[in-house]
Each structure stands twice: as structure tokens, then as C-alpha cells.
C-alpha positions, -999 to +999 in steps of 0.1 A: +065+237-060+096+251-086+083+281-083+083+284-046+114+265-038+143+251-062+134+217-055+119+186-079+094+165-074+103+128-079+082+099-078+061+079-070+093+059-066+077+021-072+085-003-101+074+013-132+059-023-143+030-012-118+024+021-134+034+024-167+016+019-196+040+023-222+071-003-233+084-016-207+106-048-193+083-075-181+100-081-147+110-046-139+092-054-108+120-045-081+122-017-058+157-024-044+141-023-007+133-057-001+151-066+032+138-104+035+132-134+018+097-133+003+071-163-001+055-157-034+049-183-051+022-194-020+008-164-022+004-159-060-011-194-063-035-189-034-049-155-047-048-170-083-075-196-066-100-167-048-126-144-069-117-105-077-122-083-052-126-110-026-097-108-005-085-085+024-050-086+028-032-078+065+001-064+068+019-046+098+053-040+076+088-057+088+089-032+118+057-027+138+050-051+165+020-055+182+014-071+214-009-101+218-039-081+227-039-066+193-037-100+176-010-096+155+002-110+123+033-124+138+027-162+145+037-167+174+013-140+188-020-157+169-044-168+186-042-208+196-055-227+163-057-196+144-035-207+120-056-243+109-088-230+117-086-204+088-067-221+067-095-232+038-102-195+040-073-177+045-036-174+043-003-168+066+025-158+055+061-147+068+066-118+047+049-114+006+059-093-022+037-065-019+037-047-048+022-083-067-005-089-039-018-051-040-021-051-080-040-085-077-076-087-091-086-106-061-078-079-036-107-062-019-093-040+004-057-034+025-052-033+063-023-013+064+002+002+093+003+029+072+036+033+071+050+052+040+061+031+013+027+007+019+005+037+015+021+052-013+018+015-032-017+013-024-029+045-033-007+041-068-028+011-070-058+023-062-062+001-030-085+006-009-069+012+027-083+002+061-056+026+082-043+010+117-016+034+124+010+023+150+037+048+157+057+079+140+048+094+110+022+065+102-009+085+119-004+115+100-001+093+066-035+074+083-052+109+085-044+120+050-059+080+038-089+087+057-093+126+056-074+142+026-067+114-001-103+098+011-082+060-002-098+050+029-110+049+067-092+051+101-098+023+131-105+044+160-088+034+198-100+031+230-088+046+260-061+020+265-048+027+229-063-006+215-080-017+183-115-032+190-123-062+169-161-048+165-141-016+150-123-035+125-151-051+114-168-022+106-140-010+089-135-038+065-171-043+056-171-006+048-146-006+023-150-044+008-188-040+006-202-006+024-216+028+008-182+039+016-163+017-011-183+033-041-160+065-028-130+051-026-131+035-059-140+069-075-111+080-057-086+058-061-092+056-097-079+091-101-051+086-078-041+060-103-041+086-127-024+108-114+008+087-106+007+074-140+010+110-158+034+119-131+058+090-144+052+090-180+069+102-207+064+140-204+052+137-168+060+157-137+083+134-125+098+124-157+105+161-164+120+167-128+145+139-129+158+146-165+163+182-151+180+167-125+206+145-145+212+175-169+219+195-139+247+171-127+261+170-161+261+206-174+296+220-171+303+252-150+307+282-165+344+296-173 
């Protein structure tokens, strides 16, 4: 891109305890965006409990809201008994950290808004992503998951713009246990890669920001 336009690439931008494989400190785990109050010690202690690979974690991000119809992961618009009669097989939450449920061994797959910062985690991560866009720049980020990346695949809408149940089970089963997980995980494993190089000592991004910082402090010429 430098030698097209005097810009540097920078990132990805996530904890570097998640991507680096070098010396690091053991709880450099924070992003600085975490607007909420976070239940993790539930969480930790639930997924601790379930196999590897086992569990497909829902999350809508602290923006999107779904209407009823779309049974969403707000409480109050679950289904009547939801709650209890999934509870010896399942698990709902206010709000998680993220970053520790998507590098998890016993995550299977990720149902994901798709908004930015969740779909740059999971592909760092090498996630697999099961993309239910909602609004703005999430269905371009789906299309890239699905299309370009291929971290993924895309839940399809009906005429009335809604997400069929019998299309999100196809989804998941494709990517926890379908002929279209054995891609992903190729996949995803050199997306890992890649962030990792792009961070390291040496790396793209490593190299971009240290130009950056000397660019700042460099004094003008007389």
C-alpha cells in the first residue's frame, strides 16, 4: 500500500496476548474498548466444563437490536422458558469478554453481527463465523467472511428481511460439523498466520508503527 499512498498499515489492533508468540505480560488482555461490565467468571467456568470444539457462541454486539421475531439475545425478547429450558445445555449472559470466549478450546463456531471489531477477533483467531449481518458496514464485512476471507457462511433473508430458523440451522451444522468446516479451518489457520507475522517483531505492522513514532519524533529540517 506505501507505495501507492503514504499511508501505514496498523494492526490487527487486539491484545497482543492473543497473537503473540513471543515474551509477553500474562494479562495484557485489554483492548481499552470495553464499554460494560463483563460476566466472566460464569462464562469461563461454564466453557471450562464443555468439550473442545463443542460450543457455538451467539453474540449480536452492545448495539444491534433485534426484534422478537428474530429471537434475540436480549432477555427480555427470549422466547417464554427459554432461559430454564436450556439451561443444562447452554448459557445466557448480559455481555462476556470476547476476546477469552473466541480463543477457547471449546468453541465450535461464532454467530456473529459482523460488525468490525467481532470479525476482525474471530478471524485473528481463526473462528469460524456464521455471519447474520444487521445494518451498515456489517453486510459488506458478512460478504468478505463468506466470499473473500471464506472464515465462514452468510444466513440468507426472506422477503420480509428475516432470518429463518431452518437457515440457521443449516448454517451452524455447516460450519460445527459440515464438509464446509474442513475449509474454514484450512483457512482460518492461515489467517492466524498472517496477523501473527503482521504483529511480530519485524512484521508489517510492527514496522509501520515504529515508522510512525520516528516520524513524530524526527526534528524538521533547519
Amino acid at each position: 500500500m506505501s507505495k501507492h499512498l503514504r499511508l501505514r498499515a496498523i494492526g490487527p489492533t487486539i491484545p497482543r496476548k492473543y497473537l503473540n508468540n513471543q515474551k509477553i505480560v500474562e494479562d495484557d488482555t485489554y483492548n481499552g474498548l470495553q464499554m460494560f461490565k463483563t460476566d466472566i467468571d460464569s462464562c469461563m467456568n461454564w466453557l471450562n466444563e464443555r468439550q473442545d470444539h463443542s460450543v457455538i457462541y451467539v453474540s449480536f454486539g452492545s448495539m444491534a437490536q433485534l426484534d422478537a421475531a428474530q429471537m434475540a439475545s436480549e432477555e427480555g425478547k427470549l422466547p417464554k422458558g427459554f432461559v430454564e429450558e436450556t439451561s443444562t445445555k447452554g448459557l445466557v449472559v448480559h455481555l462476556c469478554s470476547q476476546m477469552k470466549v473466541l480463543a477457547h478450546k471449546a468453541l465450535g463456531c461464532f454467530v456473529t453481527h459482523c460488525g468490525w471489531n467481532s470479525t476482525l477477533e474471530a478471524l485473528c483467531l481463526g473462528v469460524p463465523m456464521v455471519a447474520v449481518p444487521i445494518w451498515t458496514d456489517q453486510r459488506t464485512n458478512a460478504k468478505f467472511v463468506a466470499d473473500v476471507w471464506r472464515m465462514g457462511v452468510k444466513v440468507d433473508i426472506d422477503e420480509n428481511e428475516v432470518f429463518k430458523g431452518e437457515m440457521f440451522h443449516h448454517c451452524i451444522r455447516e460450519m460445527m460439523d459440515g464438509e464446509k468446516r474442513k475449509e474454514v479451518k484450512t483457512t482460518s489457520k492461515r489467517w492466524m498466520e498472517m496477523a501473527r507475522e503482521a504483529v511480530k517483531e519485524g512484521g508489517s505492522s510492527y514496522t509501520s508503527i515504529n515508522e510512525f513514532v520516528a516520524s513524530l519524533t524526527q526534528r524538521p529540517k533547519s
